[in-house]
N, C-alpha and C positions, 0 to 999 in steps of 0.2 A: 368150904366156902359158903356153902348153902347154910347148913349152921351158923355163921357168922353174920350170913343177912339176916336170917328168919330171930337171934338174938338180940341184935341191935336193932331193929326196929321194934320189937314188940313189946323192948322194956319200957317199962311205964307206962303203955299203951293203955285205954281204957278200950273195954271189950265191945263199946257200941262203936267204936271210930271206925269209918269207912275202910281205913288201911288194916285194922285188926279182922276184920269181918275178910276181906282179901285175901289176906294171910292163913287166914282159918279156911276158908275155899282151898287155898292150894293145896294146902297139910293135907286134908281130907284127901284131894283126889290124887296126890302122891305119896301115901301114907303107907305101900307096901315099900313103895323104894327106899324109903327114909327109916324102918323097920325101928320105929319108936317105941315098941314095945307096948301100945295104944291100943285097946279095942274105936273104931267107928263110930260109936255114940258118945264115950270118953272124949276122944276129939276136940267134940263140938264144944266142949267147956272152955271155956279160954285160959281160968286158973289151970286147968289140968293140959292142957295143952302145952302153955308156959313150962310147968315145971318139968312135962316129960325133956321138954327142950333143955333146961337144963341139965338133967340126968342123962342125956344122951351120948352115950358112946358111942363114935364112930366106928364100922367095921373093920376090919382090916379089906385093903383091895388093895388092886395094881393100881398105880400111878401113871395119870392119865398123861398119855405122850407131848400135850401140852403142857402139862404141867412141868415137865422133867427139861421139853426147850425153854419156858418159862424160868427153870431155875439155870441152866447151862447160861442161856444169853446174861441174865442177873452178872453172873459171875466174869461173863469175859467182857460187860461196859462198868465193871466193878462196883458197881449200883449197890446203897446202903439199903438198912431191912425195911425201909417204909416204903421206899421206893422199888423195890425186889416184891414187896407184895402187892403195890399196887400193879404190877408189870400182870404177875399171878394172876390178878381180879380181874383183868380186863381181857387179856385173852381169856379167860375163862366164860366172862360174859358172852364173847364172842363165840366160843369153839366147844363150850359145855352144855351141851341142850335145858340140863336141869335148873341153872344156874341161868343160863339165855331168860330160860320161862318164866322162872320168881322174877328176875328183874325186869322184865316187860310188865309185871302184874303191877309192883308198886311202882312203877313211874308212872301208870298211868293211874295210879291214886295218890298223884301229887309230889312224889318221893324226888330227890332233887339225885341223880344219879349219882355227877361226881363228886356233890358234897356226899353221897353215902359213902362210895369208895374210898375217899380221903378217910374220912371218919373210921372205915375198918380198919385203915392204917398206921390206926393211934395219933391222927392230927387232929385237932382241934375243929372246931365247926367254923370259926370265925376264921382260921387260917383253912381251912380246906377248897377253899378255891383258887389261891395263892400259891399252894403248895402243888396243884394240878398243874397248873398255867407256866410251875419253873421245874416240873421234875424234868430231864432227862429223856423219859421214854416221851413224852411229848417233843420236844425240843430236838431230838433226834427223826422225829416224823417216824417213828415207829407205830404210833397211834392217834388216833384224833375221836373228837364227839362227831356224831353228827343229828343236824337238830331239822325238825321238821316241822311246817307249819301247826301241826296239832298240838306242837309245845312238846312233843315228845323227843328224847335226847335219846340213842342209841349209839354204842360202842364202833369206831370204823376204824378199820386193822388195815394200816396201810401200806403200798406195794411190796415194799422188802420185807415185812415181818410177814406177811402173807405170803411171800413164797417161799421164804422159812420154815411155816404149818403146815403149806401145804406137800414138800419135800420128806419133810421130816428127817433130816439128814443123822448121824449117827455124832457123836463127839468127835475133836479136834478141826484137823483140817477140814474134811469135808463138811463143818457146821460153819465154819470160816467164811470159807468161799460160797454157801446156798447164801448166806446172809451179805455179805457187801461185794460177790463179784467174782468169778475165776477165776484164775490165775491162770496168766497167759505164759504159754509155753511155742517156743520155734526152732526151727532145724537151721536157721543161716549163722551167720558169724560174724566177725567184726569183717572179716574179708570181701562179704554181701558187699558192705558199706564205706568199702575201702579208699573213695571218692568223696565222701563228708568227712572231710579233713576235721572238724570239729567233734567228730566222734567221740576217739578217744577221752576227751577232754570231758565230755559229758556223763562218760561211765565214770571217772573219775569225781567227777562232781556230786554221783549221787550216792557212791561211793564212802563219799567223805560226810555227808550230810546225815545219811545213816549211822554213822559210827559215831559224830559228835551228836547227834540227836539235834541237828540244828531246826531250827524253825523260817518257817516261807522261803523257801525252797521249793521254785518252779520253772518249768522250762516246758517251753511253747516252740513245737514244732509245726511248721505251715506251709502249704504249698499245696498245686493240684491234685484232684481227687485219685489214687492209684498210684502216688510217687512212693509208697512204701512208708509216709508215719509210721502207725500203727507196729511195721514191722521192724520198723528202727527203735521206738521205743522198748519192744523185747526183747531186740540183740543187746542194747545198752543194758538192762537191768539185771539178765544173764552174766553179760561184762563184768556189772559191776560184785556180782553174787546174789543177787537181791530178787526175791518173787514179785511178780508185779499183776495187784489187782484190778482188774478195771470194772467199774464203778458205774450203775446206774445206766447196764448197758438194758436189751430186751433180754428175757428171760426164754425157757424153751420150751414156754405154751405162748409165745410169741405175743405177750404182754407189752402194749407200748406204755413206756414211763413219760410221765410230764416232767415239763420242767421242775416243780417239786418235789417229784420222786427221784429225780437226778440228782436236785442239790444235798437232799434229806441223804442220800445213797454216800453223797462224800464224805458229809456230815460225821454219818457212822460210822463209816469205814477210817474217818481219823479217828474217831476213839476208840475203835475196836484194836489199830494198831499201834497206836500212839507209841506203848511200851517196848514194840517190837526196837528191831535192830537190822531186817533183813526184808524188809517190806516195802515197793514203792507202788503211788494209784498211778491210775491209765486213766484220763479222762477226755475220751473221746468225743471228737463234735461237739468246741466248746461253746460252740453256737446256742444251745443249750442250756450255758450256763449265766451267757450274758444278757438271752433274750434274743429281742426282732430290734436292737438297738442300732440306730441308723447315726451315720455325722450331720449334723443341717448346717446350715448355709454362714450360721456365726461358729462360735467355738464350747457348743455346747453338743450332748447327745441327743437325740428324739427317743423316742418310744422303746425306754429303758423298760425292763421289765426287773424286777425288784427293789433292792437297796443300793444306792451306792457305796454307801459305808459298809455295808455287809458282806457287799461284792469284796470290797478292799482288806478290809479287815481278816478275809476268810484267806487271801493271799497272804495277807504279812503274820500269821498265826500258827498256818497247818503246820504239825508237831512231824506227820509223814510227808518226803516230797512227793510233788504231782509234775506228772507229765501231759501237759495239753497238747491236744490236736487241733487244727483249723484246715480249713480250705483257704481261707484267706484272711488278712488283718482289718480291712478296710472299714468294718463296723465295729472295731473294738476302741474300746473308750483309752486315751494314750495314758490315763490315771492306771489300766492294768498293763498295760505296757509295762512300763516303769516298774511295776511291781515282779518280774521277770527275772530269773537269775542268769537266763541266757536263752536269746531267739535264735531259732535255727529255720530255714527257708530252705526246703526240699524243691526241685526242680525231678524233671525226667531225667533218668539217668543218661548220662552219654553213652557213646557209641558202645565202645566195648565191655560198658557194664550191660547194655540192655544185650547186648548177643549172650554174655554169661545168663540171665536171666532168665530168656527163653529158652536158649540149652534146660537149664535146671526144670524149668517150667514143663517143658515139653518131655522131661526124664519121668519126674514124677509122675505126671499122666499118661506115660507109657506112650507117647503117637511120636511121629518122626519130625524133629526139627530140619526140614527142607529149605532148600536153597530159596524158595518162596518164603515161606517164613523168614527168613531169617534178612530177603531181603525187605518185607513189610516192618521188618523191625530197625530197619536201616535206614527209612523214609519219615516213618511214622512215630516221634517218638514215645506216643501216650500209648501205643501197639503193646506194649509188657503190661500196660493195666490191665486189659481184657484176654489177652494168652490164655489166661487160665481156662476160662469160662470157655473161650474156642476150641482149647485141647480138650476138654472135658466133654463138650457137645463132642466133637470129633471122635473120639474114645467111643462116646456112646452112639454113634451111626456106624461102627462097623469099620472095618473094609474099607468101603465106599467111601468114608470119612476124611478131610482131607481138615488142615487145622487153617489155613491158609483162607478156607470160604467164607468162615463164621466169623477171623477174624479181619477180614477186609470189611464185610458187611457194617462190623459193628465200628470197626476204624469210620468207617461211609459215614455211618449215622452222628456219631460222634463230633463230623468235622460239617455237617450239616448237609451230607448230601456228595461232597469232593472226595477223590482221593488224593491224596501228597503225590506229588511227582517222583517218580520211584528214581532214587540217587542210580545215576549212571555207574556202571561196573568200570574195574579195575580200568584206570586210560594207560596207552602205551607213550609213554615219554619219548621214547624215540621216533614219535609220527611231529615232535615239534622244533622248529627248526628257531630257537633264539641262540643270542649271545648277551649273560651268559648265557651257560646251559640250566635249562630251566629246574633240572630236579636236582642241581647241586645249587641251586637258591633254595629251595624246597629242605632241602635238607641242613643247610645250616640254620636257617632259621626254625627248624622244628629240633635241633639239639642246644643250640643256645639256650633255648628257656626263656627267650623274651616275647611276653606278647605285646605289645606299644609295636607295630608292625605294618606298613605299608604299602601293598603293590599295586600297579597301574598297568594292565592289560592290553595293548593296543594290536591293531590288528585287522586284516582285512574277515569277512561274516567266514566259519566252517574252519577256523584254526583253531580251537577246540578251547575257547578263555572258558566258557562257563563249566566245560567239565572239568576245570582246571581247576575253578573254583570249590567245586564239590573236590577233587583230592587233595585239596589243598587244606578243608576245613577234616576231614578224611585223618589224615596224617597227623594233624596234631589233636585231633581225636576232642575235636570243638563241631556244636551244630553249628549250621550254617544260616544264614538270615537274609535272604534274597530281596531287594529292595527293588525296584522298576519306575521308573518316571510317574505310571499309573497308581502305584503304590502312595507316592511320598505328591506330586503335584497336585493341587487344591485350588478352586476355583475364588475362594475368600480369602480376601487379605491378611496376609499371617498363617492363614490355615499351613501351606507347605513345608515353611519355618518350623511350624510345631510339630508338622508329622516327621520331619528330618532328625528333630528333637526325640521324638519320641522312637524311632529307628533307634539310633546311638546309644540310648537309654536301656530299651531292651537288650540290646547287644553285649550291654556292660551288665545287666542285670543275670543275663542268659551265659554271660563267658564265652559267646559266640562269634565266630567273626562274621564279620557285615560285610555287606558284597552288593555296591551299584552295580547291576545291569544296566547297559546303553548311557555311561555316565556322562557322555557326552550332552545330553537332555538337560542334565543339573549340575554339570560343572564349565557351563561354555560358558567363551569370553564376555565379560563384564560388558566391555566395548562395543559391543551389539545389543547390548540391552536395550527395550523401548521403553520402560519402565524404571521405576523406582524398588517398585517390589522382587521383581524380575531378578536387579543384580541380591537384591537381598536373600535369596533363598541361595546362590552364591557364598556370600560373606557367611551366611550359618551352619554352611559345610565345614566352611576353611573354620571357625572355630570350634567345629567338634574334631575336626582334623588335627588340630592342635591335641587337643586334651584327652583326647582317648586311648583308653589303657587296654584296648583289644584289638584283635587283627582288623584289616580293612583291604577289601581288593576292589578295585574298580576295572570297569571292562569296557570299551570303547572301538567302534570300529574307523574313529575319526578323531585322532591326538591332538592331530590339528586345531579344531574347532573345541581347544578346553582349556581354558584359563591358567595365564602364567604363573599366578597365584597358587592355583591349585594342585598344578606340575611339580613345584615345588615343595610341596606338603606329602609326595610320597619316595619313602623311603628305596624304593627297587621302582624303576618306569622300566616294564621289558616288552620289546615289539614281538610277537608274534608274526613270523614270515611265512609266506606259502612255503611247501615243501620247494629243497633242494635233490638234487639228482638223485643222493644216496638216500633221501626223504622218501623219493617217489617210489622207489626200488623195494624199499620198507614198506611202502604202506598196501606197492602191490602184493608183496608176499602177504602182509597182515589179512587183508581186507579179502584176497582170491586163491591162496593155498598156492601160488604156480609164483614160478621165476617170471621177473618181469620183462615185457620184451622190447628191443631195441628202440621204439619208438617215443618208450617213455620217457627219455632223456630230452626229448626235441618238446616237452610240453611246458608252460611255464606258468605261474596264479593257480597252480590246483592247490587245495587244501586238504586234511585230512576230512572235514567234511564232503568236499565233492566225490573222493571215495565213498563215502555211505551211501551217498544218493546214489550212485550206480551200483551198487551192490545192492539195494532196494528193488532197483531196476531189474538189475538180473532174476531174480525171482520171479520174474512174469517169462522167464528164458528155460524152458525146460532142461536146456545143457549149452548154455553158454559157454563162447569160445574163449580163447584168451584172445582172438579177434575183434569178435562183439565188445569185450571189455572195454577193450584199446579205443575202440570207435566212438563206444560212450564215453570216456574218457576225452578224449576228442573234442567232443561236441561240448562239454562242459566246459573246457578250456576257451574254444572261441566265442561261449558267451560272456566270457569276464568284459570288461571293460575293455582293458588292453585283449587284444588276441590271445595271449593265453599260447602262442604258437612261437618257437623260435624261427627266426631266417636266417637262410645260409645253410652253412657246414655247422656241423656238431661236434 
């Protein structure tokens, strides 16, 4: 290569010209390394200089490890010979000290850098800037100029072919993967994801894309941060047979890439693979790829960051498919929508995939999946994103280590400070006294298969509607979506309308059933309204009541006081009753381990609640009687309303 500069510039050179006098400084003081066969004073002749240059034979030596990734890469973006040696020249310029040094001397005696380079490469002078500006190794972001106020242009080797050189990786695969990306590898299964009913359908798809070698083929998976992307796109690709590289991620001297080292990274990585047959990208955080791109206020994007047609065009072309990630769609422009061969919308997993989860989770890190855990994982459902991080702190305390601390902590921070209301344990069905019987409602409707489902909870406060609710969403293995007058009532006209709107929305979005708490607040009689708006928030129950395709329970301790309208819009209306005699018998065996005693027949209005509350009680009782019981029991009863006490014979 040095040869080749110190020839082509010095022909025809006249011996006074500033770049020939240059040139003759450098020979000279590297004139042992270039073993020209030249005495030092010889040299300095310019005739004799020249022609040792011609006569020059190169030595034999090793082949500098640049040079040999120089020729590997050539080969596998199958880059023709002008373009294969320009690749040569410029990492050379870059990573060859000798070669570095001649070309800092003439450019800065004028030398125009990339019209020399073109020019070594047998291009023309007139086309040597043309030919730069369309080779390939540009156009791929492998290499760039860079130019500095002093008019000086130096060679810039950019991210990915940089940690190409500097890896130095061996041939095949492992020069693969240094150059556009890992290959991601995972231990789960389609089983993992056995809840993405669209699964299947996706290994299938990419499957098929690879084999026909079809073109824009993508698929945009999206949802909260920790739903498992990432992990779903490696079960799929596994699925489908196919290695999958992801692309223009950080490297592991923790290089952050720009967005055009991401895009340049995809770039490559379709022409690296193009030919393959068994290849799909990962391109994670397509945030990324689209920019800081916002919707405004008409139907246009703001602060796009690139091409639009390039964005577009880069979709409808790639020869390998791509797998996109998001945290959310909300700032994507609906032009790449469109361009999509299938969106898929990741949510937290439900109930019994997240207990699988943190079983596996808590296997792997060796610490013990506890009945803590496992019920933080029951309450909370973003709890399986952070597991890991909390087993592995935990793992790493020892002993002492409990998996439960770090991740409550980080559940806290998460939710900004709260923790979730920890889901009430298994309820005892037979502390409830309806007709029907509530857990053969319970249960047809959880084998049916229908969700379009309605129930209406009435009932005096401590007959247990809301934990009813919680096993009710339990059972058919749906979260639950707690709504309260406070939740959904707005003090702006319209406002409560839209939050009720937006309740039902979620709920369909989430596959969740919705659940009024105190619905008597937002479903009472029209007929008392003093307002207009008042019955309106009314009337815009009764129409998602109508139209919604997910369960719904409401809960009321006043049936009375709730629109006849809205009585009618649910499928099951079951009164929850105080306990009956055999109730009461039950709840004292549940509630105090002891046979109940005679008295407890003569009580009437206790609920399974007013049990708790004296069992609460008793715990300030170092050994409470089954007297003390009865007495608190007692006294709970004749504060009901009614007495709470029978008269008479029993």
């Amino acid at each position: 290569m040095v040869k080749a500069v110190l020839l082509h510039l010095s022909r025809g050179l006249s011996e006074d010209a500033p770049l020939a006098k240059a040139l003759r400084d450098w020979v000279l003081d590297n004139l042992a390394w270039l073993d020209l066969g030249l005495r030092k004073r010889d040299a300095t002749n310019w005739d004799a200089l020249q022609q040792a240059l011609q006569d020059w034979r190169l030595p034999e030596a090793p082949v500098p490890y640049v040079t040999e990734i120089s020729d590997t890469l050539a080969d596998l973006l199958g880059l023709d010979v002008e373009n294969s040696t320009l690749l040569a020249l410029l990492i050379g310029c870059d990573r060859l000290p000798k070669l570095q040094n001649l070309t800092e001397v003439v450019i800065g005696k004028g030398v125009d850098l990339p019209v020399l380079l073109a020019e070594l490469c047998g291009v023309s002078a007139h086309e040597a800037l043309r030919f730069v500006r369309r080779s390939p190794v540009f156009r791929l972001g492998l290499i760039g100029f860079q130019a500095y106020r002093s008019g000086v242009v130096s060679v810039d080797i950019k991210w990915a072919l940089e940690k190409l050189l500097d890896r130095a990786p061996s041939h095949g695969e492992e020069f693969v993967d240094a150059l556009i990306g890992p290959r991601h590898k995972t231990s789960l299964s389609m089983e993992d994801f056995a809840e993405v009913e669209d699964a299947p359908f996706l290994a299938s798809l990419i499957a098929g894309a690879a084999r026909e070698q079809a073109k824009g083929i993508n698929i945009l998976i999206y949802g909260p941060p920790g739903t498992g992307k990432t992990e779903l796109a490696r079960v799929l690709c596994r699925e489908a047979g196919m290695r999958l590289h992801a692309v223009g991620e950080v490297d592991d001297d923790g290089e952050e890439p720009t967005r055009y080292d991401r895009v340049s990274a995809l770039l490559l990585a379709q022409r690296v693979l193009k030919d393959g047959k068994e290849a799909a990208i990962l391109f994670d955080e397509m945030e990324d790829f689209i920019g800081d791109a916002q919707r405004s206020s008409g139907d246009w994007m703001t602060r796009r960051d690139g091409s639009k047609v390039f964005v577009n065009r880069m979709l409808e072309d790639n020869p390998v498919p791509v797998i996109w990630t998001t945290n959310a769609v909300g700032n994507m422009d609906d032009a790449i929508i469109r361009r999509m061969s299938f969106v898929l919308k990741m949510d937290y997993p439900v109930r019994k995939a997240r207990q699988r989860v943190a079983a596996r989770i808590c296997a792997d890190e060796k610490v013990e999946f506890s009945r803590e855990v496992a019920d933080l994982v029951e309450s909370a459902a973003e709890s399986t994103t952070i597991l890991r991080t909390a087993a592995r702190a935990s793992r790493l305390a020892g002993a002492s280590g409990r998996v439960e601390r770090p991740a409550e902590v980080l559940v806290k921070t998460l939710r900004g400070g709260e923790m979730p209301n920890r889901v009430p344990q298994e309820i005892d069905l037979g502390l409830y006294n309806t007709e029907p019987s509530l857990g053969a409602v319970m249960e047809s409707i959880a084998e049916c298969g229908h969700s379009d489902v309605s129930l209406l909870l009435s009932g005096p406060p401590g007959t247990g509607k809301t934990a009813f609710a919680h096993h009710f969403a339990t059972r058919l293995d749906k979260p639950l979506l707690t709504k309260r007058a406070s939740d959904l009532l707005s003090k702006w006209v319209g406002g409560t309308e839209r939050n009720i709107a937006e309740a039902f929305a979620d709920a369909r979005q989430e596959q969740g059933v919705l659940f009024f708490d105190e619905a008597d607040s937002l479903m009472f009689d029209r007929g008392t309204a003093s307002a207009n708006w008042e019955a309106g928030q009314v009337n815009e129950l009764l129409s998602w009541l109508d139209n919604h395709d997910q369960p719904v329970l409401a809960a009321t301790n006043f049936a009375s006081k709730l629109d006849a309208a809205t009585l009618r819009r649910f499928d099951f209306k079951l009164e929850l009753k105080p306990l009956d005699k055999a109730g009461l018998s039950h709840a004292f065996r549940r509630f105090f381990g002891a046979e109940a005693p005679a008295e407890i027949a003569c009580m009437r209005n206790l609920t399974p609640g007013d049990f708790s509350v004296v069992r609460k009680q008793m715990r300030f009782n170092k050994s409470p009687s089954v007297h003390d019981i009865t007495r608190a029991l007692m006294k709970e009863a004749r504060m009901k309303p009614e007495t709470g006490l029978s008269i008479g014979f029993v």
